[in-house]
LUMLOLO-562635 format. One record per residue (C-alpha): x, y, z. Coordinates in steps of 0.25 Angstrom, whole numbers, padded with zeros to 4 digits, always signed. Example, Ala and Ser with C-alpha at 12.3 -4.5 7.8 and 13.67 -1.06 7.14 Angstrom:
2
+0049-0018+0031/+0055-0004+0029/
! end
This chain:
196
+0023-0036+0083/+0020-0046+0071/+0028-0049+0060/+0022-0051+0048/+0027-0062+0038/+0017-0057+0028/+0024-0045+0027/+0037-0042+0019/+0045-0029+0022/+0057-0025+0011/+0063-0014+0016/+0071-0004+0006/+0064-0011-0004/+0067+0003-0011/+0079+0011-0006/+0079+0026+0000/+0082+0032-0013/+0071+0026-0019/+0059+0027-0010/+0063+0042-0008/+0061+0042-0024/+0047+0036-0025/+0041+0041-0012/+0044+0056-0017/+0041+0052-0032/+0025+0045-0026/+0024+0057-0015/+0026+0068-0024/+0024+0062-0039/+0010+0053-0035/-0003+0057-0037/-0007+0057-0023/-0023+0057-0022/-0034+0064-0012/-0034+0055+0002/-0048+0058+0003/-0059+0046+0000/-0074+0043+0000/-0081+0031+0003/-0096+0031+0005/-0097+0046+0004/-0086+0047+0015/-0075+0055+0013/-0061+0048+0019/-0044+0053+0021/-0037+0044+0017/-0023+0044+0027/-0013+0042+0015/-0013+0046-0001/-0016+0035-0010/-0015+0031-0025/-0019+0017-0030/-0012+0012-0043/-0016-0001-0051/-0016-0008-0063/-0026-0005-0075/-0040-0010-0069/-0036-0014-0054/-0045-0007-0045/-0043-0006-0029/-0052-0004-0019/-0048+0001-0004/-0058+0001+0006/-0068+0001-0002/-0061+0014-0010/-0058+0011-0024/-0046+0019-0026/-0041+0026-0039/-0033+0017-0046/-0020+0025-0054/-0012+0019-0063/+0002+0016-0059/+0014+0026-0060/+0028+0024-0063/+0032+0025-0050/+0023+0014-0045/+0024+0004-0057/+0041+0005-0054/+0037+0002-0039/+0027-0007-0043/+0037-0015-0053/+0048-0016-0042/+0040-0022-0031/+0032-0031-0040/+0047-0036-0045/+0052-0039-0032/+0037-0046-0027/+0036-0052-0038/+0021-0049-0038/+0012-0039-0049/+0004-0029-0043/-0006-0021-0047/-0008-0011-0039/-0002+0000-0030/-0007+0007-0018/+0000+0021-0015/+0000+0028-0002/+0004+0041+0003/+0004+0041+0019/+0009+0056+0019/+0015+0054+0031/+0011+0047+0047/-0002+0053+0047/-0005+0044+0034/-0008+0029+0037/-0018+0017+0034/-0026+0011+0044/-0027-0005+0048/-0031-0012+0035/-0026-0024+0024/-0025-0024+0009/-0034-0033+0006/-0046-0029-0003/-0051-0038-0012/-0045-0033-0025/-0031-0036-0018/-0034-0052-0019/-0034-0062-0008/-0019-0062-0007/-0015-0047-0007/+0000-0045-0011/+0006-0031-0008/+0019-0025-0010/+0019-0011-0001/+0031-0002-0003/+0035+0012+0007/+0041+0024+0001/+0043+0037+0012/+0042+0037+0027/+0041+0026+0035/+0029+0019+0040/+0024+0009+0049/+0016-0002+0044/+0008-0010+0053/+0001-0022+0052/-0007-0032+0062/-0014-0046+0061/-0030-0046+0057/-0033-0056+0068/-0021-0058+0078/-0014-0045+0085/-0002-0047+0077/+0003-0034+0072/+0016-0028+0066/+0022-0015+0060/+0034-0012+0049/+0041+0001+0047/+0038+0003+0033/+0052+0011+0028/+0053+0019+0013/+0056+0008+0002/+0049-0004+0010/+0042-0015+0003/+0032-0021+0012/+0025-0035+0006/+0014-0037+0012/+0010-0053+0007/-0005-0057+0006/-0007-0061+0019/-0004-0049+0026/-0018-0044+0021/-0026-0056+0026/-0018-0057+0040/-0014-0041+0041/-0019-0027+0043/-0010-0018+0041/-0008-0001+0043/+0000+0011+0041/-0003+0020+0055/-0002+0035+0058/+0013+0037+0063/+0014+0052+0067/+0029+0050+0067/+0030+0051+0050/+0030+0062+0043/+0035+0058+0030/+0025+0052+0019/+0025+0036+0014/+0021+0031+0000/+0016+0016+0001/+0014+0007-0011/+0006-0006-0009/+0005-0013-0022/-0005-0024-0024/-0011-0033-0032/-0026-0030-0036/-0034-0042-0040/-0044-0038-0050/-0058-0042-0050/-0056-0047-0063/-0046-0057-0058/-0057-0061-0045/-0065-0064-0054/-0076-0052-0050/-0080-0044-0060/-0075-0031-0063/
! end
């Protein structure tokens, strides 16, 4: 099993009282949309709930699927201002997901669309049941996992996305639901350089 020193894990970043606090206030309060997509005329589930919240003009695509940007609530600036206290670091940018409980998951994949620069940095913070987080090597057979617990603050440094792929799999044995925030930095076209 791999270690990965492009990885950071606080754990208790936020105390019980807390996460109990803002996983019932985003599970109950939030503005959860559809999970169904179409791409090319096809019609997809999506395995989890998920909102994307940005800055006035930042636009996001995922697999090709330009999501709904929505602007930021309270909730999420007072999240967004502590993490980007302790970091050090502005984002932009907020990723919400909704895994409603094991059966929930996303597949083998890394953060690195273009819009998110050559040197992604993301913050991920857990609120609710705990989940496993793996991750494995591109081009050795390096791989590792994490118990991600409620109030965790996972640092994944830009690296991890040129060296990593990394998942949240199927585990039958929860039954509870887990709210993820992955908070990025956009780089807009206008600062590449491309038009608009």
């Amino acid at each position: 099993m791999a270690s990965c020193p492009e990885l950071e894990i606080i754990d208790g970043f936020y105390d019980a009282a807390e996460c109990e606090r803002i996983y019932r206030h985003l599970r109950h309060q939030h503005q959860w949309p559809d999970n169904r997509y179409t791409v090319a005329g096809r019609q997809f589930i999506l395995p989890r709930l998920q909102t994307w919240h940005a800055d006035p003009g930042i636009r996001y695509s995922y697999s090709n699927n330009l999501l709904q940007t929505r602007p930021w609530t309270p909730v999420l600036s007072d999240l967004r201002s502590q993490i980007e206290t302790y970091l050090n670091f502005s984002f932009n940018s907020v990723l919400v997901n909704l895994y409603r409980n094991g059966n929930d998951y996303v597949g083998w994949h890394s953060d690195n669309e273009a819009e998110l620069g050559e040197q992604p940095f993301i913050a991920s913070v857990t609120f609710g049941a705990e989940r496993r987080f793996e991750f494995r090597h591109k081009k050795s057979s390096e791989n590792g996992r994490v118990l991600l617990r409620s109030g965790t603050l996972l640092i994944m440094q830009p690296n991890f996305q040129h060296h990593w792929l990394h998942s949240l799999p199927i585990d039958q044995n929860v039954s509870e639901g887990r709210i993820n925030l992955t908070f990025r930095k956009v780089i807009t076209p206008a600062l590449n350089g491309l038009s608009p």
